[in-house]
N, C-alpha and C positions, 0 to 999 in steps of 0.2 A: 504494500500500500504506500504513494508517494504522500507528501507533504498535506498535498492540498486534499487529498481522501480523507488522510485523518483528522486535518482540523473539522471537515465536511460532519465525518462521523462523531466528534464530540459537539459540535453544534447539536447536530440531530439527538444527539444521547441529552444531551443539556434542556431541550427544549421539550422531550417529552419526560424529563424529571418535572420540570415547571408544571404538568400536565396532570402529576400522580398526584390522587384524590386521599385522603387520610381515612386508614380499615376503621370502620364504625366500635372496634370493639374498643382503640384506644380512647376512648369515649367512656370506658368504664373504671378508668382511671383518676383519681383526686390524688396530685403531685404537692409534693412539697414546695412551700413558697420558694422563690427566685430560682426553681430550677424551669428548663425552658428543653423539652423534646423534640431532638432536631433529625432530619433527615438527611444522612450525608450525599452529596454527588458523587456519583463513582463513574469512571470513565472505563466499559466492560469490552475487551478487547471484541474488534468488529468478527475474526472470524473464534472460534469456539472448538479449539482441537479437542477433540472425544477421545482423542488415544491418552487427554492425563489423566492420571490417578483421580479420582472421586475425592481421594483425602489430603489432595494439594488446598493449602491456603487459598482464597482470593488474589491477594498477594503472587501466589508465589501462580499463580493461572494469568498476573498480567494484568490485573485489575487495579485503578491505579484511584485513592482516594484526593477529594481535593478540598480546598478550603474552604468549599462554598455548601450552604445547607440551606433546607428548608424547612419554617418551625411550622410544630405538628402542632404542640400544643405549648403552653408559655402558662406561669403563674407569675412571671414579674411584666410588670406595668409596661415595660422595654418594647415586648414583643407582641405579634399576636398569629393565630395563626395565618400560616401562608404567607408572612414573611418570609424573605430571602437574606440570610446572611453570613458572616464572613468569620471565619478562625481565623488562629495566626498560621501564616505560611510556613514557619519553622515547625510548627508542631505538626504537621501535616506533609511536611518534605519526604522525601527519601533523598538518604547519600552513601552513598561507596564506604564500604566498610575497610577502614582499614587493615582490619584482625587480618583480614579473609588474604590481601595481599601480601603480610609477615606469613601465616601460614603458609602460603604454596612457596615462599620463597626459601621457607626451609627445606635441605633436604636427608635424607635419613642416611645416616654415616654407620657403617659396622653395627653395634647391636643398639643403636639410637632409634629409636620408633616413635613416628606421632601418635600420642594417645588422643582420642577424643574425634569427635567430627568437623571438619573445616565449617570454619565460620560463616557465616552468609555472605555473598557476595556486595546486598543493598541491606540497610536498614534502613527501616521503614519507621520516621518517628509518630506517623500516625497513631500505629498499634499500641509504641509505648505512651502516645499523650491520651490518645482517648479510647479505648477498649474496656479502662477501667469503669468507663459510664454504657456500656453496651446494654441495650434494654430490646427484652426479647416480647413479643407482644402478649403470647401465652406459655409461659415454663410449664405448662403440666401438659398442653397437646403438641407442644413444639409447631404450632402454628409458622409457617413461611411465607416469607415475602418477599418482593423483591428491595425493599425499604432498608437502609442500614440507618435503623433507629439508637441512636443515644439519649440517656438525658443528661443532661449535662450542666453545670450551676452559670451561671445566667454573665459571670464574669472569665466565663472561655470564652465568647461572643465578644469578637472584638469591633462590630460595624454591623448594622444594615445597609442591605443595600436597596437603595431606592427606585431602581430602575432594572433588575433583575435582566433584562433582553440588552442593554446597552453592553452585558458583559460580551455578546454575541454577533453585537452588529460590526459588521463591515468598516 
């Protein structure tokens, strides 16, 4: 896929996120003040090889989170639903691990052996900034969606944004 595919295909992905409707049942939920249920944007690679493993990460399938979310549901003043807003980019980045490049540059001399498994190649600070707010819509039937819901305290939200398509226009 050249350049101009892909920006094509996160538009298209971007624009039918704006479009996704909130499951009736997060409606049976009463949130803690100043926490704020957000929906994250995920960028789902456009083609879907079936030959990976089932128990590969998203992550690690290609799927790439971004800083931009939409709120489901809000208890502080800030937001409301169907807002569109912004993390910080760092929390949300991936970068080259360095571990991963000292690891391969070892290498195993007479009876020296790397213990352990080689590092990951990217880390993904996403996972570590906000996974710890992952919220599943029903833990007892394991309910799916296509939605990557967090909730998350009302002071990760660093912007709205007020014109959500501007992000997309031309």
């Amino acid at each position: 896929m050249n350049i101009e595919e892909e920006l094509n295909w996160r538009k298209e992905c971007y624009s039918e996120f704006l479009k996704t409707e909130t499951p009736a049942i997060v409606k049976t939920y009463a949130f803690q003040p100043d926490y704020v249920l957000i929906d994250v944007f995920c960028i789902e690679p456009k083609k879907r090889n079936i030959l990976l493993p089932e128990t590969m990460t998203e992550v690690e399938r290609g799927v790439v989170f971004t800083s931009v979310a939409k709120v489901i549901v809000s208890t502080s003043n800030e937001y409301a639903e169907g807002d569109v807003v912004k993390l910080s980019d760092f929390k949300c980045s991936v970068f080259e691990n360095a571990d991963h490049d000292q690891w391969n540059s070892l290498s195993e001399k007479g009876t020296v052996k790397k213990l352990g498994q080689t590092p990951p190649k990217l880390v993904n600070k996403f996972i570590e900034s906000f996974f710890r707010y992952v919220f599943l819509i029903s833990p007892i039937t394991g309910t799916k969606t296509k939605m990557r819901l967090f909730l998350v305290p009302k002071h990760e939200i660093i912007a709205k944004i007020n014109n959500p398509n501007d992000l997309i226009a031309d």
